[in-house]
C-alpha positions in Angstrom: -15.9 -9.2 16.7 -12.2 -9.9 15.0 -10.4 -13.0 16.9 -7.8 -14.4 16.9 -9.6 -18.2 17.3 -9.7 -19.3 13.6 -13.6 -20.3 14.0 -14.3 -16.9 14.0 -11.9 -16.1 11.8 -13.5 -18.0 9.3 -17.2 -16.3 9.8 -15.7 -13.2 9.3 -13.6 -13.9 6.1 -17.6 -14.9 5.2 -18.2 -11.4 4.5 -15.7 -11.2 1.6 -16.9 -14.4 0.3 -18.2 -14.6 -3.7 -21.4 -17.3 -3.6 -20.3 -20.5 -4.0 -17.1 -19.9 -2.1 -16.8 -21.0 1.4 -14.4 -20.0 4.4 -13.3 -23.8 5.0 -12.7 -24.4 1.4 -10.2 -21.2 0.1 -7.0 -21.9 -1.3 -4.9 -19.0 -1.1 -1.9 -21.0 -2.8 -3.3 -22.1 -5.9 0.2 -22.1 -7.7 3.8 -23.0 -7.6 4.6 -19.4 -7.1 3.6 -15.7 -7.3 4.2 -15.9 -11.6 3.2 -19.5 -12.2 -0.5 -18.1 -11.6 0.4 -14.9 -13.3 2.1 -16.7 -16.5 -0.7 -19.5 -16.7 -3.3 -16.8 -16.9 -1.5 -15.5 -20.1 -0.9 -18.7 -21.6 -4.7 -19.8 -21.4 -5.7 -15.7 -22.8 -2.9 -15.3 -25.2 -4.7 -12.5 -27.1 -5.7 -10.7 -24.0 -4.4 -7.0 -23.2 -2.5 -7.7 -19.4 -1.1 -4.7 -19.5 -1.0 -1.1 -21.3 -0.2 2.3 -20.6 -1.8 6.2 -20.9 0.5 6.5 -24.4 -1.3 3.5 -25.9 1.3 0.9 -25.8 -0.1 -2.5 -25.0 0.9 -6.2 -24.5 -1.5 -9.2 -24.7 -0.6 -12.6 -23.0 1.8 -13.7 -25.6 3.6 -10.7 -25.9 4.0 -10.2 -21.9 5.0 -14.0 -21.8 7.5 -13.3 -24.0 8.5 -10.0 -23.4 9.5 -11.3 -19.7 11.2 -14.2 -21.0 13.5 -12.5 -23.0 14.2 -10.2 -20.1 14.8 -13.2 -17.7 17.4 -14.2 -20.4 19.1 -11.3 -20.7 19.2 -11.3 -16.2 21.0 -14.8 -16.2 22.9 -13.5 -19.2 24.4 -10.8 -16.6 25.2 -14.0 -14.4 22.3 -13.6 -12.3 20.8 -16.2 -10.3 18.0 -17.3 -8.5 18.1 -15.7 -5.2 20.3 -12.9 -6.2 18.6 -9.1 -5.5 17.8 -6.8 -7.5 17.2 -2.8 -6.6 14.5 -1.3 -8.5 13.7 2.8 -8.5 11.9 3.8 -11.3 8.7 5.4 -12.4 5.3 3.1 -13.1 6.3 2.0 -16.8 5.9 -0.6 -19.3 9.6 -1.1 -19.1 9.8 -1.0 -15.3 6.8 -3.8 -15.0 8.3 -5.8 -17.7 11.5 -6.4 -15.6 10.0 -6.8 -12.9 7.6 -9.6 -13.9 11.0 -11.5 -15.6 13.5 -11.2 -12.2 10.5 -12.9 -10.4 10.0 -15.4 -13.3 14.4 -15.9 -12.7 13.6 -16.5 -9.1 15.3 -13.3 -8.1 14.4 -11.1 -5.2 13.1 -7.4 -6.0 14.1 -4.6 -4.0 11.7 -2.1 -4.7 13.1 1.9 -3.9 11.3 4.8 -3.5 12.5 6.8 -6.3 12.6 10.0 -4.5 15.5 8.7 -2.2 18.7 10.6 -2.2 22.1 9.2 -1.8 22.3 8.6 1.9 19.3 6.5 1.5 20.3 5.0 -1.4 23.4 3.7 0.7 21.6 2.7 3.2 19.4 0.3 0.9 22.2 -0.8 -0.7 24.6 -1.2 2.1 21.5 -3.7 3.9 20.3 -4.8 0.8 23.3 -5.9 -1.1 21.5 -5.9 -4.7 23.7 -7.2 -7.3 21.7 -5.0 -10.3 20.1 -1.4 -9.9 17.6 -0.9 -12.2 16.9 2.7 -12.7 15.6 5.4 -15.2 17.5 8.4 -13.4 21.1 9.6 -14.3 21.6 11.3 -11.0 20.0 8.3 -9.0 22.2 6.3 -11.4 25.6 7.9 -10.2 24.6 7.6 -6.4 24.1 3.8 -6.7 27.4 3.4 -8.4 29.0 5.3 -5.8 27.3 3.2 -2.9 29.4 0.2 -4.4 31.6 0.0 -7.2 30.8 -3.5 -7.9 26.7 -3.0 -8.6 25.6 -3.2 -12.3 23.2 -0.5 -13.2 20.9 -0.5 -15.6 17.9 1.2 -17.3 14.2 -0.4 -17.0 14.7 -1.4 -21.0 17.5 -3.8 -20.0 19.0 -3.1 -22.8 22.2 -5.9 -22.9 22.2 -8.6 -25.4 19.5 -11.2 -25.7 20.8 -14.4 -23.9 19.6 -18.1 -23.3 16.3 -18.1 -21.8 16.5 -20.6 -18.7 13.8 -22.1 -16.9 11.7 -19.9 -15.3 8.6 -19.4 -12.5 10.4 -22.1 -10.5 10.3 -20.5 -7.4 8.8 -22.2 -4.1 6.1 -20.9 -1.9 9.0 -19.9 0.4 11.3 -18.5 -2.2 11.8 -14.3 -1.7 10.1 -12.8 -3.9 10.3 -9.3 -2.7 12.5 -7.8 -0.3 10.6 -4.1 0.5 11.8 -1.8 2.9 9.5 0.0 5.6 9.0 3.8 5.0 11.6 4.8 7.4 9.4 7.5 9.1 10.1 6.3 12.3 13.4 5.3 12.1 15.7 3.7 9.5 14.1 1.8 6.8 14.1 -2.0 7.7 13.9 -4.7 4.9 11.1 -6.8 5.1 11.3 -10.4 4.1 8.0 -11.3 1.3 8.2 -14.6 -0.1 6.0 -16.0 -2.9 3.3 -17.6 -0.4 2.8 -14.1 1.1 2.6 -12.4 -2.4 0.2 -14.6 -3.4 -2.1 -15.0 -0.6 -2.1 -11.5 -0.3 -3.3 -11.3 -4.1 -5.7 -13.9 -3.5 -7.4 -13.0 -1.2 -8.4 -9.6 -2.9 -9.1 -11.4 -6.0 -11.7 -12.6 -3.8 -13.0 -10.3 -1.5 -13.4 -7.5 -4.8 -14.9 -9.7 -7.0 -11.7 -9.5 -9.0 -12.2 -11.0 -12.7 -10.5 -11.1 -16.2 -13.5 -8.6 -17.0 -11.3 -5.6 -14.8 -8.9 -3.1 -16.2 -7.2 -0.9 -13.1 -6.0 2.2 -13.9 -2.7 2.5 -11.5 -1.1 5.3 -11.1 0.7 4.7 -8.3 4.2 4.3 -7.4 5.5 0.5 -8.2 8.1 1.4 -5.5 5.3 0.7 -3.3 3.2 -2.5 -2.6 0.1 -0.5 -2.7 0.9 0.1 -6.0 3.3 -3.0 -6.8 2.0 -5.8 -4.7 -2.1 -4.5 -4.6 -2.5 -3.1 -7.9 0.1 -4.9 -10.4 0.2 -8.2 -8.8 -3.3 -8.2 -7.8 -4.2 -7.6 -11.5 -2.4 -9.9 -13.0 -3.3 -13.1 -10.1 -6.7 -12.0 -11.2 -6.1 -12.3 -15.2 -7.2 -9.1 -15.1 -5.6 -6.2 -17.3 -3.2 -2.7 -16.1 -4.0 0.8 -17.4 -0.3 1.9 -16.2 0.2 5.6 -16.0 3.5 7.8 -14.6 1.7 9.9 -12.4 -1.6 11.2 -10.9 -3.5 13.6 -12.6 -7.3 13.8 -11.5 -8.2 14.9 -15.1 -6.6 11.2 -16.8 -8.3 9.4 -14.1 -11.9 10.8 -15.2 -11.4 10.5 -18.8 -10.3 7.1 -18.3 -13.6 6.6 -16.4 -15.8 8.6 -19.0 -14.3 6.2 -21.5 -15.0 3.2 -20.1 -11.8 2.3 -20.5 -10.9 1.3 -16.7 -13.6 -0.5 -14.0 -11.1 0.0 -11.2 -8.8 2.6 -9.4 -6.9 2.8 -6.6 -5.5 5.6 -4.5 -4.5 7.1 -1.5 -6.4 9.8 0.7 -4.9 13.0 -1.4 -5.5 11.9 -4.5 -9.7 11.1 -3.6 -9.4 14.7 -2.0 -8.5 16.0 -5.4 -11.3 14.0 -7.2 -13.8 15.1 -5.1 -13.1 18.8 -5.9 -13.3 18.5 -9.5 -16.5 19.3 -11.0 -16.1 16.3 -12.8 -15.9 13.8 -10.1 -19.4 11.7 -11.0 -17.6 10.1 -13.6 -16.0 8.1 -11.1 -19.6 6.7 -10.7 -18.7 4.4 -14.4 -16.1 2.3 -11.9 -17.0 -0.6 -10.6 -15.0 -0.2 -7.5 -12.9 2.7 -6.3 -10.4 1.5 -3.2 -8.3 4.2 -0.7 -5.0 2.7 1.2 -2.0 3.8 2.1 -3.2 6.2 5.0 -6.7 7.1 6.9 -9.6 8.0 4.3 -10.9 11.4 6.1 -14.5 11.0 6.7 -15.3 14.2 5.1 -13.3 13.1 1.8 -14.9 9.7 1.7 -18.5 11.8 1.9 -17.5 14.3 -0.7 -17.1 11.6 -3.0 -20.1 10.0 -2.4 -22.6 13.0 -3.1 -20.5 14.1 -6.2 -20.4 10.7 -7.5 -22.3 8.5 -5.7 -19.5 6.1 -5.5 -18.8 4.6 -2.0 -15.0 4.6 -1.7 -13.9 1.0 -0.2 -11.4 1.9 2.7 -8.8 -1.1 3.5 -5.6 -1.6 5.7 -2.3 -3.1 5.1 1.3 -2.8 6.0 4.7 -3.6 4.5 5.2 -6.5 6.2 1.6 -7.9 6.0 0.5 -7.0 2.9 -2.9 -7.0 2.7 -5.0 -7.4 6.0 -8.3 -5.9 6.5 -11.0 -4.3 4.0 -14.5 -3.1 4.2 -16.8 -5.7 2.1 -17.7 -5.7 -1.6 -21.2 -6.5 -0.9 -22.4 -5.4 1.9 -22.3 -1.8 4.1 -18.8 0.4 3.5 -18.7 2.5 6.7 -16.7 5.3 6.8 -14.2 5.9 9.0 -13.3 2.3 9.5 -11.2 0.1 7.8 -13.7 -3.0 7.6 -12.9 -6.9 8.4 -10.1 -9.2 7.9 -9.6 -10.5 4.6 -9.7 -13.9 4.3 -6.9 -16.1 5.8 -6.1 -13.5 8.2 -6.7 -13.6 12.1 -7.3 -10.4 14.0 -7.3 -9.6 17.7 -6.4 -6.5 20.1 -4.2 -6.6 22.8 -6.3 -6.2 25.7 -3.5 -3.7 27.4 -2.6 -1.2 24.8 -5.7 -1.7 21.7 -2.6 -2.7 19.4 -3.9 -4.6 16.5 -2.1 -7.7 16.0 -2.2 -10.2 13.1 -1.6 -13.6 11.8 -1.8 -15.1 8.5 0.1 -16.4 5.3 0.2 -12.8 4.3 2.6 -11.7 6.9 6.2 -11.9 6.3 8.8 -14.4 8.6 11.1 -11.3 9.8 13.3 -8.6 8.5 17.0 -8.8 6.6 19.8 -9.3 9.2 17.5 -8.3 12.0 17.0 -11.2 14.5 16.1 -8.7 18.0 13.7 -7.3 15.8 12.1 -10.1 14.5 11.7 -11.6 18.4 9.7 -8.2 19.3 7.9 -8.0 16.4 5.9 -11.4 17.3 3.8 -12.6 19.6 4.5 -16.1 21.5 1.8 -17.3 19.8 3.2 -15.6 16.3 1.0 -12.9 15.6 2.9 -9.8 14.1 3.3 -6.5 16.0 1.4 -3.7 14.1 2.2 -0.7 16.2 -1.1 0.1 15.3 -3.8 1.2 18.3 -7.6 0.1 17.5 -10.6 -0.2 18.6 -14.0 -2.1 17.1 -17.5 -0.4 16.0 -20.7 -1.8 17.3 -20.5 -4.2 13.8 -17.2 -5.5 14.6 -15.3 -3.4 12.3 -12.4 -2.5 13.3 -11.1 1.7 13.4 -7.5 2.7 13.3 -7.2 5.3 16.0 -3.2 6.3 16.1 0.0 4.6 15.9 0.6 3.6 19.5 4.2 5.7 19.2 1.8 8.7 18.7 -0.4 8.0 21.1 -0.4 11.6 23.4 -1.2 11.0 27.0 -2.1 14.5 28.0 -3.2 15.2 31.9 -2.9 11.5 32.3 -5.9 11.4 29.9 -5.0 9.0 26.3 -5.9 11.1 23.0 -6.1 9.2 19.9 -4.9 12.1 17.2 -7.0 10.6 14.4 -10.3 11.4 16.7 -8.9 15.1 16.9 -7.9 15.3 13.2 -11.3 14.3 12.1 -13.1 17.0 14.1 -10.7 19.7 12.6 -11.3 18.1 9.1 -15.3 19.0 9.6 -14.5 22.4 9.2 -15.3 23.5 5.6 -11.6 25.7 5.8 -9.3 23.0 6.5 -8.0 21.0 3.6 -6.5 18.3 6.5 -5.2 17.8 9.6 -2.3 16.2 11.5 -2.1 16.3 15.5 0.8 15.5 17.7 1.6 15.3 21.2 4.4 17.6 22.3 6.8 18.0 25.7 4.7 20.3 28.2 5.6 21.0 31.8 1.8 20.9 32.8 0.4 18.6 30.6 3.0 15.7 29.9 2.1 16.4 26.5 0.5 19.0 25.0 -2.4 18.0 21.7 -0.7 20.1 19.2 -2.8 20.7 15.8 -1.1 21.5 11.6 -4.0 22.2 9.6 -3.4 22.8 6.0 -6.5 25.5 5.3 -7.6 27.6 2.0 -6.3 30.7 4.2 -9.8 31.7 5.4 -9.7 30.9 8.6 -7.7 31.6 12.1 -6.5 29.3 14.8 -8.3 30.4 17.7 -11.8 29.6 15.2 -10.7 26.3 15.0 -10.2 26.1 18.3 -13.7 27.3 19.6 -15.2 24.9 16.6 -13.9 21.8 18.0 -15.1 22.5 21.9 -18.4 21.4 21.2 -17.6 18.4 19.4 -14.0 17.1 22.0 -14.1 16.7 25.1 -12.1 19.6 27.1 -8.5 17.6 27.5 -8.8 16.6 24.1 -8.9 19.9 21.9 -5.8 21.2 20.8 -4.2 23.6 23.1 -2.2 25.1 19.9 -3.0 25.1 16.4 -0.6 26.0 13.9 -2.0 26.6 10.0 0.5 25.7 7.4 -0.5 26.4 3.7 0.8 22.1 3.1 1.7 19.4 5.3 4.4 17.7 5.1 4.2 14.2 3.2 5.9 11.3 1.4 5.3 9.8 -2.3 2.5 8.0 -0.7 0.6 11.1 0.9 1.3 9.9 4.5 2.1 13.2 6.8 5.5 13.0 8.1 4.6 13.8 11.7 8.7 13.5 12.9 9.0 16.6 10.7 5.7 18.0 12.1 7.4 17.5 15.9 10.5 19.3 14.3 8.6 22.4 13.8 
């Protein structure tokens, strides 16, 4: 079982372990920074393809090393220095990668923005943040950052100011900021979380790892670089790993099956919706020509994760992370994928459950110091002993690995009796008329709190069917005591339901 005593820590992280490669002897720093391991992999593979896009644009070593460099130039031409911020919100481009790769190489601090924020939120960031450059590809988007402070420079992801000196560049520290990424804000106000260059990389590394990561991999990302799914798994997990970026805009389940009919990708990653969209094309066994397909962001359904495997016989690789952690847990490479679970700690990560509440708490060089300008939450977001606060409830399978059961603020004590929604969401989801699922508890006079039940359906089938499906397989003070179809649930750019605006119905 997960620990937090670093001995069995270690023969955990085992599991993830290529041959050869021991849990005493991993070096999740091996670089000066985040881009010093990027940029030395280019150097050594000038004529490599790092990174390319669905329109056939490509770079190879040389050209990204360069390209970056002259975009660091034109940055400290701007007056930019290390340590400065800058605001990015922009779709997954050449461009957008390209300037994001040079600020880090200048030693500034990225602050990645969800480009579907409006301009309350948008003032918000930038109000907290205080970014001395936007970077965005959106007029509108564009006017509301200007208006948030007349003194912040905006420009387009082409940079496109005069070429300038190049300084020196990738001389960040370990501890230098290398992101500054703000929470999702669906239970409150986005907070900024503080990701230097040593959690970047370990992070990275420790993937590299534990996926068998190699120059041999091309990863077709077509999620948000807003993101650190998409941003801190999938671009800088790539490029640690010398391994190449098939960047597309957007997800379209068609692209990501020609890519893998073509042999032109070995790796994808995505979040539950997305895999429930493969699995109902008629073409999803192509995704069997990937090497490895991963699922983050939010719970993998059961019944998706199954549905992929008999179209495709691909076992989708489930793994957990947060903002501020990064990278945490995964189910192994080698070894049994079991669905519904979210695997073992990655390695350099500790794990252990507070023996009161389940809440998963975690320790490692992955996890971030604290939040921007947030001391009171930085105290009650740590242990005494420094492990990080998850919010997280979870319990262990009879193999040790560990199952996410609800956030503990949506934990529903109903009758006195706890009821983890993810247990009651996965029984609705075995019904072949419901799409998914999302239960919450809400204000009853008898109950406390009542187990209230969305289900997005194809239309075919009524509440009170749902209801008399689930008694046989929930216990009695467990099964929703309303259900309430919807024909979508509400959700952000990541696919996670938005449960506040589920309690608001």
């Amino acid at each position: 079982m997960a620990s937090s005593d670093s001995a069995g820590a270690r023969g955990l992280w085992a599991a993830h372990l290529p041959p050869g490669v021991g849990p005493d002897n991993i070096d999740l720093a091996p670089a000066a920074n985040l881009t010093a391991r990027m940029v030395g992999h280019w150097r050594r593979e000038p004529t490599q393809v790092f990174l390319a896009d669905v329109d056939g644009r490509s770079l190879t070593g040389a050209e990204l090393d360069d390209a970056t460099a002259r975009a660091a130039g034109r940055l400290a031409g701007l007056g930019l220095n290390a340590g400065d911020r800058v605001l990015c919100s922009c779709d997954a481009t050449l461009e957008l990668a390209i300037a994001h790769l040079a600020a880090l190489r200048l030693g500034l601090t990225v602050v990645p923005t969800n480009t579907a924020y409006r301009a309350a939120e948008l003032a918000h960031i930038v109000s907290d943040a205080k970014p001395v450059l936007a970077i965005v590809d959106d007029r509108e988007r564009a006017g509301w950052l200007r208006e948030a402070s007349a003194d912040l420079t905006v420009l387009g992801p082409d940079l496109a100011v005069p070429d300038s000196v190049v300084p020196s560049l990738d001389e960040a520290t370990l501890a230098s900021v290398g992101l500054l990424a703000y929470t999702s804000g669906t239970t409150g106000r986005p907070k900024g979380a503080l990701l230097s260059h040593a959690n970047l990389l370990a992070s990275a590394e420790a993937v590299r790892l534990a996926w068998r990561w190699t120059a041999e991999d091309r990863l077709f990302l077509c999620l948000p670089l807003f993101h650190l799914h998409g941003l801190g798994v999938g671009l800088h997990g790539s490029l640690v790993a010398g391994a190449s970026v098939l960047l597309s805009p957007r997800f379209e389940p068609d692209a990501v099956l020609d890519t893998a009919e073509a042999g032109r990708a070995t790796m994808f990653f995505g979040v539950p919706t997305m895999y429930h969209r493969l699995a109902a094309s008629p073409r999803a066994d192509a995704l069997a020509r990937l090497r490895l397909v991963v699922s983050g962001s939010a719970p993998l359904p059961t019944t998706v994760q199954q549905a992929i495997e008999r179209a495709s016989g691909a076992r989708v690789l489930e793994r957990y992370g947060m903002t501020e952690t990064l990278m945490l847990v995964s189910n192994p490479y080698v070894g049994e994928r079991r669905a519904g679970t979210v695997g073992l700690p990655l390695p350099g990560v500790e794990v252990k459950l507070d023996p009161v509440n389940s809440e998963v708490l975690v320790k490692g060089p992955n996890v971030f110091a604290g939040y921007l300008g947030r001391p009171q939450a930085d105290v009650e977001s740590f242990t005494e002993d420094g492990f990080f606060h998850t919010g997280d409830a979870g319990v262990y399978d009879e193999a040790g690995y560990l199952i996410l059961v609800a956030r503990l603020k949506e934990l529903i004590i109903s009758g006195g009796y706890n009821v983890y929604p993810r247990e009651v969401e996965d029984a609705l989801r075995e019904h072949p008329a419901v799409l998914d699922a999302a239960v919450i508890g809400v204000a009853d006079p008898e109950w406390g709190e009542a187990v209230t039940a969305f289900c997005e359906t194809d239309g075919s089938v009524s509440g009170e069917a749902l209801v008399a499906f689930v008694g046989d397989r929930l216990a009695r003070y467990k099964r929703p005591k309303r259900i309430i179809l919807m024909d979508s649930l509400p959700r952000n750019a990541m696919g996670k339901v938005l449960k506040t605006e589920l309690a608001r119905e």
